[in-house]
C-alpha positions in Angstrom: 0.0 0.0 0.0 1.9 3.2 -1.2 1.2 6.4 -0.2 2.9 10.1 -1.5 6.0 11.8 0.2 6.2 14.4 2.3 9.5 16.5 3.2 10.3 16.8 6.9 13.7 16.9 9.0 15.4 14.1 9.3 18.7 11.9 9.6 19.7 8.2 7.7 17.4 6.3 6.1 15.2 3.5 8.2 13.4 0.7 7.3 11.3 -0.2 10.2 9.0 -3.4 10.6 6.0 -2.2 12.7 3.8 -4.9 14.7 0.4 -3.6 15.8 -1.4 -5.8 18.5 -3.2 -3.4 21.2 -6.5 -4.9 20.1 -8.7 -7.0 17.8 -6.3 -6.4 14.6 -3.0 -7.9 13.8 -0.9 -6.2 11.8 2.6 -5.7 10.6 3.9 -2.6 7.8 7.3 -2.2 6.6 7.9 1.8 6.1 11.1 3.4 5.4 11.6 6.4 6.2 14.6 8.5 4.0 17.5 10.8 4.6 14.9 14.1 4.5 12.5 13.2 6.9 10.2 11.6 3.3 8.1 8.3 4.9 6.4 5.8 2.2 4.9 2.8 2.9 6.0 -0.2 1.5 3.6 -3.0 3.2 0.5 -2.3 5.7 -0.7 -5.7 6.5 -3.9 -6.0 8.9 -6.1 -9.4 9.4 -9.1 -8.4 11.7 -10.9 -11.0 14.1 -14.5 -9.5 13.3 -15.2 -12.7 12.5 -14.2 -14.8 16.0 -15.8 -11.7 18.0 -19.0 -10.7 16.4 -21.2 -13.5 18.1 -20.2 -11.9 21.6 -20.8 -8.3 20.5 -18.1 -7.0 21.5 -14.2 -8.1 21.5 -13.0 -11.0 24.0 -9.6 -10.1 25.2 -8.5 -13.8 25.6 -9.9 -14.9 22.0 -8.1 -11.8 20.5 -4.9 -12.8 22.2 -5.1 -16.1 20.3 -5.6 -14.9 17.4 -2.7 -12.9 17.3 -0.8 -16.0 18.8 -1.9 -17.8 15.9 -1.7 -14.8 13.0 1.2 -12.6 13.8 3.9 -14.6 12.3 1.9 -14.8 9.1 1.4 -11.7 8.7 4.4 -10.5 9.5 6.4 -12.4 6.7 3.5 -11.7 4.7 4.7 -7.4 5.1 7.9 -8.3 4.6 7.2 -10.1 1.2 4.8 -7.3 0.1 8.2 -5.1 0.8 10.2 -6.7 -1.6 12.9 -7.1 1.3 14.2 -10.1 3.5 13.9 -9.7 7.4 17.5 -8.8 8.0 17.5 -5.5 5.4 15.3 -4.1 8.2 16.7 -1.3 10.4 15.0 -1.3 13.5 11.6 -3.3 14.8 8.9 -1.0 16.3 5.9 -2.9 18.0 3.0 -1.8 20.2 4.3 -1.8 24.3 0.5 -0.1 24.9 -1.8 1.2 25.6 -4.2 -2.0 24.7 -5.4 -5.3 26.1 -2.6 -6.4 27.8 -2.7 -10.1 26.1 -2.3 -9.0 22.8 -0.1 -6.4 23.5 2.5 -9.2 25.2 2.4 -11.2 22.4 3.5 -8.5 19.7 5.8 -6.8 21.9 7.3 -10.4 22.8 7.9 -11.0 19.4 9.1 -7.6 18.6 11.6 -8.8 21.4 12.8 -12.3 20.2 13.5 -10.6 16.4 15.5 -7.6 17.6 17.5 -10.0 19.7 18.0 -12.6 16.8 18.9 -10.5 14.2 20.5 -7.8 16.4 18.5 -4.8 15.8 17.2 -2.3 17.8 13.9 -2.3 19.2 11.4 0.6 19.5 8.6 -0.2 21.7 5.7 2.5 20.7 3.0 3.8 22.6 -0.2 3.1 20.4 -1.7 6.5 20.8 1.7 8.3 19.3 1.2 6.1 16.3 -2.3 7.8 15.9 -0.9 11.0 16.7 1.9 10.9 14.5 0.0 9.0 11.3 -0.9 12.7 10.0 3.1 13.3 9.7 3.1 10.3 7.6 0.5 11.0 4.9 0.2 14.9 4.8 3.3 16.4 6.1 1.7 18.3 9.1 4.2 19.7 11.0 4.3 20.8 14.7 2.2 21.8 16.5 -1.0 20.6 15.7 -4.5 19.4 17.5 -5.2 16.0 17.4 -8.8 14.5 18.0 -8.8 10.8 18.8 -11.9 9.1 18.8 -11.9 5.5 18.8 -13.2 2.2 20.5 -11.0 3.1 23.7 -10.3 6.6 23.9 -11.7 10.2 23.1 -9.5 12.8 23.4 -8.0 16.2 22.7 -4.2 16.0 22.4 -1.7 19.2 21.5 1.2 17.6 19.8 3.9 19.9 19.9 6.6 17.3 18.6 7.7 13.7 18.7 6.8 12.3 22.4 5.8 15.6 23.3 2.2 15.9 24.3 -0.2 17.4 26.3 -4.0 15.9 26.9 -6.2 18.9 27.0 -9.7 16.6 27.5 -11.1 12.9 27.4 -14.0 11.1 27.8 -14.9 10.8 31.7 -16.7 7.6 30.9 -17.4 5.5 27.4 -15.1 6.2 24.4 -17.3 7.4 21.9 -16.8 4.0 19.5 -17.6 1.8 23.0 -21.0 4.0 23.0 -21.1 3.6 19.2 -20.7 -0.1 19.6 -23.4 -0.3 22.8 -25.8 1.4 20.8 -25.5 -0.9 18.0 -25.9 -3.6 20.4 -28.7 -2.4 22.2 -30.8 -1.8 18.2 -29.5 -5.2 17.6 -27.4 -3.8 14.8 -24.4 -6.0 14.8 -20.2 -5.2 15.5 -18.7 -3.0 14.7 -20.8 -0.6 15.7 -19.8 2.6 14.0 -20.6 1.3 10.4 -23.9 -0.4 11.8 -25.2 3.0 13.1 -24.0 4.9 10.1 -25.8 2.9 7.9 -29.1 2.6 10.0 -29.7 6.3 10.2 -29.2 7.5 6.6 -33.0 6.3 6.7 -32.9 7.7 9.9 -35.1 11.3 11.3 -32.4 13.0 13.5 -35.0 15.5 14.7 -37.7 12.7 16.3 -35.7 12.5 19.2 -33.8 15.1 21.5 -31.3 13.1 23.6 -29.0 14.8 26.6 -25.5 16.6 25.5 -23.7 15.9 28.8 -21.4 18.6 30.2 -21.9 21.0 27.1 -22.4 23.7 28.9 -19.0 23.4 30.7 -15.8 25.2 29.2 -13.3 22.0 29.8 -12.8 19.8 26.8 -14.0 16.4 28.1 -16.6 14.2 26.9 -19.1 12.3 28.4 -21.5 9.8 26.4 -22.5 7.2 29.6 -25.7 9.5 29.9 -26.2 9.6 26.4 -26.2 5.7 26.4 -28.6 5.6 28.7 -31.3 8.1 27.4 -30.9 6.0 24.3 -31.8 2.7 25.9 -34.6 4.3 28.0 -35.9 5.6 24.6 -35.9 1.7 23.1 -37.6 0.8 25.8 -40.3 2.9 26.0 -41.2 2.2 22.6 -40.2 -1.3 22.5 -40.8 -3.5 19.9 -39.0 -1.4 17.7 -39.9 -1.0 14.5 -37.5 -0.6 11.7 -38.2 3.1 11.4 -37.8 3.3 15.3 -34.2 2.1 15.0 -33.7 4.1 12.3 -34.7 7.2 13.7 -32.6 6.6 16.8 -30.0 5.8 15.4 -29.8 9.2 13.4 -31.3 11.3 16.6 -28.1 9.4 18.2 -25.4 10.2 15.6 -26.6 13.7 15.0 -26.4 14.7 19.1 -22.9 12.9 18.9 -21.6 15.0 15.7 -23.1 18.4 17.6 -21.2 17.4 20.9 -17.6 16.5 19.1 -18.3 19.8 16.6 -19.1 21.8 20.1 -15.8 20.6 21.5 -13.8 20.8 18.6 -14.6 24.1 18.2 -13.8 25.3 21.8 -10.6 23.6 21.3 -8.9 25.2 18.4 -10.2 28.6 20.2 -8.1 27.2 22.7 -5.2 26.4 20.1 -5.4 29.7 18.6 -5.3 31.7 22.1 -2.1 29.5 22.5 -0.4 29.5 19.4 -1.5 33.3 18.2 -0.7 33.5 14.2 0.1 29.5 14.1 -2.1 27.6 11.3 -4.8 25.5 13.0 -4.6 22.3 11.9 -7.1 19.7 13.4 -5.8 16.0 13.0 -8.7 13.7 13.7 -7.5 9.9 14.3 -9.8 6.5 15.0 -11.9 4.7 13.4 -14.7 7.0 14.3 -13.3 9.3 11.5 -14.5 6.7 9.1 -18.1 8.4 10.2 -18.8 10.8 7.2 -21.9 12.4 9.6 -19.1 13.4 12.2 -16.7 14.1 9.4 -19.2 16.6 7.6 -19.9 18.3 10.7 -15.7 18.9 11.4 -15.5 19.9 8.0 -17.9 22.8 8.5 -16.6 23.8 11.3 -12.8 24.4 10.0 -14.0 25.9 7.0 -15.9 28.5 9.0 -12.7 28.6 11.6 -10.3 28.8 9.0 -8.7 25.7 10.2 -7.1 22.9 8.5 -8.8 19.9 8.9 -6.3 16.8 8.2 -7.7 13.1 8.2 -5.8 10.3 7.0 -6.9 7.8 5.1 -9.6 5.6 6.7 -7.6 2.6 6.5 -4.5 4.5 8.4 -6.7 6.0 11.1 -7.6 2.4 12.5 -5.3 0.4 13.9 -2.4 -0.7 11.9 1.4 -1.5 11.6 2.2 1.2 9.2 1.3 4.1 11.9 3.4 1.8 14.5 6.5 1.8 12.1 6.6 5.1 11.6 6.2 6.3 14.8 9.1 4.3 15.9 11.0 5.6 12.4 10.4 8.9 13.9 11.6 8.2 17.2 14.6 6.3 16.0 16.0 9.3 13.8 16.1 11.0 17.3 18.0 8.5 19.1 15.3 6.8 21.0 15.1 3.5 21.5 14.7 0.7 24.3 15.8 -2.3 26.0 14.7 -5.7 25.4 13.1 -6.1 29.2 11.1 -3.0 28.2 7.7 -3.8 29.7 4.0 -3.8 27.7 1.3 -1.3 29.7 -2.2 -1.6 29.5 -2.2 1.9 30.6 -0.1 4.1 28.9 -1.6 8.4 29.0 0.3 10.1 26.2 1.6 12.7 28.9 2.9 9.8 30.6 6.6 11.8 31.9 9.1 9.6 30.1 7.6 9.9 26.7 10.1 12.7 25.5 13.1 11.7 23.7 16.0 11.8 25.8 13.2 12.8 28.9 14.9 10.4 31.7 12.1 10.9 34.0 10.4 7.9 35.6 
């Protein structure tokens, strides 16, 4: 999967092999990244488990763990083939440490281990969310600083990245990630998993205006998210007018989606007001990451608002903004051309904050 160069700053060229585990995808990607800072992709390989988890509705940490067990070698030669390279002709190996469920991470960080140590090269364990963060580097240049929104299955949150392992969280969901609430509504309409696509597609046939569900904390100025309240007003709503008719799940479905896109436009919004108040003259530029950016409702309603903001509004492509090897390479590419990387009894977190002290390059803190 090839994507365009960009010009940044950078050092020697790196071929990194990146190994992607946090979750319910396995995935390797060879990227190289060359002498001026220019990345290309030369293999993105993902195999997802929809398949073992959709009878349970929702992922099964212990099945997923499997699944990589079984998978990750596979796919991992399988990246290296697409590359046109052997093993040894990579540079460094960049894996997944966390955050993620702590099974899967283990085994791709383990294996990330037993390859540097066989072939001798270094090893860059990479914290998932500043492979999300730094994907926008990768396929459109953006330099620092920037806004990131992350909205995905296990986080929602506004991130200032002001350069590689530099980070500040400026808000996050207090409760449910918006794709677990995406996912829960989905179950709860009997939709089917994922639940992001399933809701998508139910309310294009959807009324948004039938219902008026809650915004929680919308009138507060601080940029965090809630959606368990939301959830809930949209199962009280089922069950009031349980059985549902078709039109019934349609309609909440849109009446959900549309209070969702008004709540992440509402925050957005209040967050590059906040960027700009920072940063007076800088470019806004709003990176938005997670596989909730596949949602063209919530993209339609971003797009407005940087248009009206003047603000550039930078999403990578859908496949790159879910979870993936090629976002893990090169955010160990771009650590490596700094110096940074780690020993081999480096440990895999199932907790691991982006602002976590320790996540700057050459930043010794504990």
């Amino acid at each position: 999967m090839g994507v365009d160069q960009f010009v940044m700053t950078g050092q020697a060229q790196a071929i990194l092999l990146g190994i992607e585990t946090s979750c319910d995808e396995t995935a390797a990607a060879v990227v190289v990244r060359d002498q001026s800072g220019r990345g290309t992709i030369r293999s993105n390989v993902v195999r997802s488990q929809l398949d073992e988890h959709a009878a349970f509705g929702g992922v099964v940490p212990e099945l997923a763990a499997r699944a990589h067990v079984e998978w990750l070698d596979h796919i991992i030669a399988q990246a290296v083939e697409e590359a046109g390279i052997r093993l040894e002709d990579v540079d460094a190996i960049a894996a997944t440490a966390g955050p993620g469920l702590i099974g899967g991470v283990l085994v791709g960080l383990t294996t990330a281990k037993a390859l540097a140590a066989s072939l001798d090269k270094p090893l860059v364990a990479v914290n998932h969310l500043e492979g999300h963060a730094l994907t926008a580097r990768l396929t459109n240049g953006v330099e620092f600083p920037y806004l990131m929104l992350l909205v995905s299955g296990g986080h929602s949150q506004f991130v200032l990245v002001r350069g590689v392992g530099d980070y500040e969280r400026w808000g996050g969901t207090i409760d449910d990630a918006l794709g677990e609430a995406f996912d829960k509504v989905a179950k709860l309409l009997s939709l089917g998993h994922p639940g992001g696509p399933a809701v998508e597609q139910a309310a294009r046939s959807g009324d948004p205006t039938r219902f008026k569900f809650p915004k929680p904390l919308l009138r507060e100025e601080r940029l965090d998210f809630s959606f368990s309240g939301l959830k809930t007003a949209v199962r009280l709503q089922a069950e009031a007018l349980a059985p549902l008719s078709d039109q019934d799940v349609a309609d909440i479905a849109a009446s959900f989606q549309d209070t969702v896109a008004v709540i992440v436009e509402t925050r957005s919004r209040q967050a590059l007001e906040r960027f700009s108040q920072q940063f007076p003259g800088q470019e806004m530029r709003l990176v938005v990451a997670g596989g909730v950016a596949a949602n063209r409702h919530i993209a339609q309603a971003l797009e407005a608002l940087c248009s009206t903001m003047g603000a550039q509004l930078v999403v990578p492509p859908i496949p790159l903004c879910t979870d993936n090897g090629a976002m893990i390479a090169w955010a160990g590419a771009e650590r490596l051309a700094l110096g940074a990387n780690d020993g081999l009894d480096v440990a895999a977190r199932p907790r691991w904050p982006l602002d976590t002290p320790g996540m700057k390059v050459n930043d010794d803190a504990a």
